[in-house]
C-alpha positions in Angstrom: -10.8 -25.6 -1.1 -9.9 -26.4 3.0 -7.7 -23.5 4.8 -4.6 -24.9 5.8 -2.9 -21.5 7.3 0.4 -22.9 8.8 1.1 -20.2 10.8 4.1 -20.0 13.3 3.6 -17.7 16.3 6.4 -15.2 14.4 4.9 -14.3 11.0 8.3 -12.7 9.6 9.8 -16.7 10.1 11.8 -16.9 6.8 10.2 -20.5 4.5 7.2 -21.1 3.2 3.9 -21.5 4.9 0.8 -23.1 3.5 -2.0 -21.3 3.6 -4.4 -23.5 1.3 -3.8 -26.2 -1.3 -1.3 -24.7 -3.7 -0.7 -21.4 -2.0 2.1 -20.5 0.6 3.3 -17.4 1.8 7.1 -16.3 1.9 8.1 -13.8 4.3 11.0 -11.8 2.5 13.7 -9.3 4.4 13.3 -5.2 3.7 15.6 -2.9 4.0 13.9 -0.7 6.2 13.6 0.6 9.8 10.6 -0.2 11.6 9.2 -2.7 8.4 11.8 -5.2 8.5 9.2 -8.0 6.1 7.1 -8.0 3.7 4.9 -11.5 2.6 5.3 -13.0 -0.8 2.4 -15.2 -1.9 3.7 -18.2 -4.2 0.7 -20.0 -5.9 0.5 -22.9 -7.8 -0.6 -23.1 -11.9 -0.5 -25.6 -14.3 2.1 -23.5 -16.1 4.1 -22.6 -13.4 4.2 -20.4 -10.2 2.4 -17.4 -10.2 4.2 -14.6 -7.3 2.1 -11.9 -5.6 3.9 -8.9 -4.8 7.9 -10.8 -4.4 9.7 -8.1 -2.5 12.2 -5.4 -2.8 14.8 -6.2 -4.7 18.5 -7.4 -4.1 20.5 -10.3 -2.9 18.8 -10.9 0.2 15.3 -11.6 -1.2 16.4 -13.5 -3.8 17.5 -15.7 -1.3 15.0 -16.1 0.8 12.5 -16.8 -2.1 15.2 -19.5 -3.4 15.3 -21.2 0.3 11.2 -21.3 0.1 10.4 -22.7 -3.1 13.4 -25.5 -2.6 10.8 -26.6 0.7 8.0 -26.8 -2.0 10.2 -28.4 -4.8 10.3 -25.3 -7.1 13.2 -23.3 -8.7 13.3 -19.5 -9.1 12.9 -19.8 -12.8 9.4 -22.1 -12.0 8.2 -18.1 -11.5 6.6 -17.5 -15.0 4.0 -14.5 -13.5 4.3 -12.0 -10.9 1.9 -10.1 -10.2 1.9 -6.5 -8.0 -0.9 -5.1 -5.8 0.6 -1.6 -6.3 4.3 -0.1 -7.1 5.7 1.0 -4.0 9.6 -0.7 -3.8 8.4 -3.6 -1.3 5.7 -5.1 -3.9 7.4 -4.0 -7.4 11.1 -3.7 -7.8 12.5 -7.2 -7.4 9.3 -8.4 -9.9 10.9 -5.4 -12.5 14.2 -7.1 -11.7 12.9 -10.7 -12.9 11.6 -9.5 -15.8 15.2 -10.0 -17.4 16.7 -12.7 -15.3 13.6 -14.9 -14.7 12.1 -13.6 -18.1 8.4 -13.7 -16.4 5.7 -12.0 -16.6 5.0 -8.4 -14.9 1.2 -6.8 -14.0 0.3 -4.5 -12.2 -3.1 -2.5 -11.9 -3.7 0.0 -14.9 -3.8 3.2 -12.4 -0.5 2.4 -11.4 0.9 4.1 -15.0 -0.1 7.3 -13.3 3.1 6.9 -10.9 5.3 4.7 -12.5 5.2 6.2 -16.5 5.7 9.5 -14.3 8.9 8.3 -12.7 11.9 10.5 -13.3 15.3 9.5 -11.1 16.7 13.1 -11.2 13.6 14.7 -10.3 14.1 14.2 -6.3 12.0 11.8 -4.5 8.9 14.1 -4.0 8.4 16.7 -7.1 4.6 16.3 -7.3 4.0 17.3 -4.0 5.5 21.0 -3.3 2.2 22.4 -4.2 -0.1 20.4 -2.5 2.3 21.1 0.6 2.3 24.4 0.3 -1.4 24.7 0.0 -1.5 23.1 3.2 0.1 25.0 4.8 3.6 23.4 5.1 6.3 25.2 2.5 9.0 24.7 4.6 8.5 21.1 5.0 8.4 21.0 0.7 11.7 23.1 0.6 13.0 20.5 2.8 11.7 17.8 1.0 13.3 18.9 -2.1 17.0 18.7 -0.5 16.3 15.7 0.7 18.2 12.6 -0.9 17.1 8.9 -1.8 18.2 6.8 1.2 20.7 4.7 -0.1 18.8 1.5 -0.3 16.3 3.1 -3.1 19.7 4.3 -5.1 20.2 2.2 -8.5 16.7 0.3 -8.7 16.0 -0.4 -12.1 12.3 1.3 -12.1 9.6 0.9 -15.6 6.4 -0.4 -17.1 4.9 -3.7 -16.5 4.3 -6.1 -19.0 0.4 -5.8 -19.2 -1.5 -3.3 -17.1 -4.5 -5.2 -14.7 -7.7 -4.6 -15.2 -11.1 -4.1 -12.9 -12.5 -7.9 -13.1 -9.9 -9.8 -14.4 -9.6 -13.4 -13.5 -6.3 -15.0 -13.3 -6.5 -18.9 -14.0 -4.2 -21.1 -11.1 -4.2 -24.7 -10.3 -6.9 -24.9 -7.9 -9.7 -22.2 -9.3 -8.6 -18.7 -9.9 -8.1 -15.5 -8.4 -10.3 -11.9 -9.4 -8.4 -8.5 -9.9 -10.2 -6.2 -8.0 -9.5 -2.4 -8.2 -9.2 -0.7 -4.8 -7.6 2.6 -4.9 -6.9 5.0 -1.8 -3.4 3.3 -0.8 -2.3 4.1 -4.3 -4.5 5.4 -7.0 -3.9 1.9 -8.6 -3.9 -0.6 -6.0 -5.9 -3.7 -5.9 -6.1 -7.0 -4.0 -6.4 -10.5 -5.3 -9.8 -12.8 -4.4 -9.6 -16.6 -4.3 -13.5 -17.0 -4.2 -13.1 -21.2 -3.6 -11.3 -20.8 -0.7 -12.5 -17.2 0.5 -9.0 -15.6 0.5 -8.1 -12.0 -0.2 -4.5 -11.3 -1.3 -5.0 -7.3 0.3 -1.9 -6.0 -0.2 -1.2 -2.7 1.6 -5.2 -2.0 0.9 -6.4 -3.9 4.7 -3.2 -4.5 7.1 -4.2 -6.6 10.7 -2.1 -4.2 12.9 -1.8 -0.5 11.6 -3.7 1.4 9.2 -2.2 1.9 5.7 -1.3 5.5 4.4 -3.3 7.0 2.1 -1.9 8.9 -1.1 1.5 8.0 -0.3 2.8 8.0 -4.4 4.9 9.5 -7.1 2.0 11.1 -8.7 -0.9 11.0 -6.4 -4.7 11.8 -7.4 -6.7 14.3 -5.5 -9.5 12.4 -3.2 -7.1 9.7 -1.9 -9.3 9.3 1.6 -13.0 9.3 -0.7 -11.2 6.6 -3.2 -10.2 4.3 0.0 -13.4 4.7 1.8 -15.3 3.5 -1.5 -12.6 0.7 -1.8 -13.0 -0.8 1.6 -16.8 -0.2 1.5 -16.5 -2.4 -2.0 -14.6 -5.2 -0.7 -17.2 -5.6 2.5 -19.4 -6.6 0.3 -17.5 -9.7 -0.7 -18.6 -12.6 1.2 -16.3 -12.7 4.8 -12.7 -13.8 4.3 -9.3 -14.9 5.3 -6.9 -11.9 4.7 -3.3 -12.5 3.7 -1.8 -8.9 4.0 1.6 -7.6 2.6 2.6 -7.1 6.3 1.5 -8.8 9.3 0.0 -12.1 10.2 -2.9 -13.8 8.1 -5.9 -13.1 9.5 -9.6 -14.5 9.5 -12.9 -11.5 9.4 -12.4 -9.7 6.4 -15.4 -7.8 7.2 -14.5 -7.2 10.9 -11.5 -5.6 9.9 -13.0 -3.5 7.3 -14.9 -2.1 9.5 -12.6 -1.5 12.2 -10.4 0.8 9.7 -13.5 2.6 8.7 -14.7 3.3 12.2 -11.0 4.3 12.2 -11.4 7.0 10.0 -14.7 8.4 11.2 -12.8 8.8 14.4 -10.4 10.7 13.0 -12.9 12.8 11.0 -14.4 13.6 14.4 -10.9 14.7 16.0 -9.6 16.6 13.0 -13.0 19.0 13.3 -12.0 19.4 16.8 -8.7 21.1 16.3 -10.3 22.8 13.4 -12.9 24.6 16.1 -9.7 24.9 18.4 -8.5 27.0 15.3 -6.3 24.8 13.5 -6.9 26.4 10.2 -4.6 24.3 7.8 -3.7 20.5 7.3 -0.1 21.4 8.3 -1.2 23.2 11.4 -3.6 19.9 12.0 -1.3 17.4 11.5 1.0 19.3 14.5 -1.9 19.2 16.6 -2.2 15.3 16.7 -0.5 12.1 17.9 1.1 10.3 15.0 1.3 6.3 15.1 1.1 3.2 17.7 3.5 5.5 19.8 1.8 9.1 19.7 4.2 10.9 18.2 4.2 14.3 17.9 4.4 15.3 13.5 8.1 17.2 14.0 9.2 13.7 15.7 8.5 11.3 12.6 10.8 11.2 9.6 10.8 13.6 7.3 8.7 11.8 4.6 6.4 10.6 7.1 6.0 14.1 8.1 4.6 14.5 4.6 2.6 11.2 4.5 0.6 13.0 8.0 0.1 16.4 6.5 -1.2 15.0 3.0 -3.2 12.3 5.1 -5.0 15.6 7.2 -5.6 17.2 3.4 -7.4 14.2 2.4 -9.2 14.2 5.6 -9.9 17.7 5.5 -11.4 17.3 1.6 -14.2 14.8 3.3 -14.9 16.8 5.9 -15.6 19.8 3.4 -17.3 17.2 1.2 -19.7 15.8 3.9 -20.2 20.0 4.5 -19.0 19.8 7.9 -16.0 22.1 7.4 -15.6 24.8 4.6 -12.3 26.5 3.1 -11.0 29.6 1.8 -7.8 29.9 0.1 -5.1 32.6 1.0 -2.3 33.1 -1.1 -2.1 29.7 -2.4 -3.2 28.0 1.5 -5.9 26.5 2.2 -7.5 27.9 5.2 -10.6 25.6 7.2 -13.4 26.5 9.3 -16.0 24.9 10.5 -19.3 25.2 8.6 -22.1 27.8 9.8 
């Protein structure tokens, strides 16, 4: 199948842009600061449309995914599957919502249940993590976190199960050929991407982003190697054949494979930098994580937003369990901390 990829010079213009025959991306609003987009992926069946990862919800998507499928002919209720790469509110929520409105079709990636059978609205937005963040070395950011209310635009979500879990392998049939489910956890434990072997396209999700790198971990109920799990992941899908990526955010992009690598070399480099500060005597993740730069704009930890704050520190931990995996750092714990060194 030829790649179209009608791409205008803005990727978050609102409409729907072909990418191949029978499959357009939809840019759809976010509520958020400093993500203001996330794509959609509307692809063709003989059934009816199939809708990767269709936003968060509310009015304003809805919208916008009306506006798009009237340019390709299609009505909202055409949607009879959608399908997420992970739960986070940006891929999941308004695909929960059209489960009773639309009456389609939820899946999401078996792993997933982890998070999302754990989910508990009057638990506070972080419950699972006061002991991890204490271990590194960071209870006053947990006792924070735990006062720390739902911004308002994650307040009255309806949150729950899928219809059918995904499974490793699965194919998914669509007009023109079909796409693979294939597992790649690290982002979240049960994230996977989509892969449209006839016309070498990877639906990645938040699992390979063109501009920034994704967070690792960042989940309700997360498991304990995030950093191994993503490593394994993005070494699995360089093995598929080189192809055109259609992230959640950003641009589409052609090099699967260049890409890859670039967010592995990535991580190696931050491997290398975290053993530094732990021979300058950095001895915990928290303590780490205040050592670095933090994002495009090297910022300092205490200058990102407070659940950021926790994305970097867990992040370090992960990168920290590697380190001590490859034997290049070791650990004793104190009182509940974990306390690094390098290795003899």
């Amino acid at each position: 199948m030829p790649l179209v990829i009608d791409q205008p010079e803005d990727w978050t213009e609102p409409g729907a842009h072909q990418v191949a025959r029978g499959i357009h991306r939809v840019p759809l609003p976010l509520p958020l600061d400093g993500l203001g987009t996330v794509n959609a992926y509307v692809l063709e069946t003989t059934e009816g449309l199939v809708v990767i990862d269709p936003g968060w919800y509310g009015p304003q998507t809805e919208t916008a995914m009306i506006e798009a499928l009237r340019q390709l002919g299609y009505r909202l209720d055409d949607i009879v599957t959608c399908l997420a790469t992970h739960h986070h509110w940006d891929h999941y929520s308004q695909a929960y919502a059209w489960r009773s409105t639309l009456g389609c079709e939820l899946l999401v990636g078996r792993e997933e249940r982890h998070s999302i059978m754990g989910y508990r609205t009057d638990a506070g937005r972080f419950p699972n993590h006061a002991q991890l963040l204490t271990r590194c070395g960071a209870p006053e950011l947990a006792r924070a976190l735990a006062y720390t209310p739902a911004p308002e635009n994650e307040v009255g979500i309806s949150f729950g199960a899928p219809d059918r879990w995904l499974e490793h392998g699965e194919r998914i049939r669509l007009r023109h050929g079909d796409i693979e489910v294939i597992s790649t956890p690290g982002h979240t434990r049960g994230h996977v991407v989509f892969y449209h072997a006839d016309s070498r396209l990877l639906f990645s999700g938040d699992h390979i982003l063109p501009h920034i790198t994704p967070s690792i971990g960042f989940e309700w109920a997360p498991e304990a190697h995030p950093l191994r799990s993503y490593i394994s992941s993005l070494e699995l899908v360089h093995r598929l054949p080189n192809s055109a990526v259609l992230p959640s955010h950003g641009p589409v992009t052609t090099g699967s494979r260049s890409r890859i690598e670039q967010l592995l070399h990535h991580h190696q480099r931050r491997l290398d930098e975290i053993c530094d500060e732990v021979a300058a005597d950095s001895s915990t993740a928290y303590e780490v994580a205040r050592a670095l730069r933090w994002t495009r704009r090297d910022l300092r930890l205490d200058e990102l937003p407070i659940d950021h704050q926790l994305s970097a520190v867990t992040e370090i931990h992960a990168h920290l369990d590697v380190l001590t995996m490859l034997g290049r750092v070791s650990y004793t714990d104190r009182r509940n901390v974990r306390m690094y060194a390098l290795s003899a």
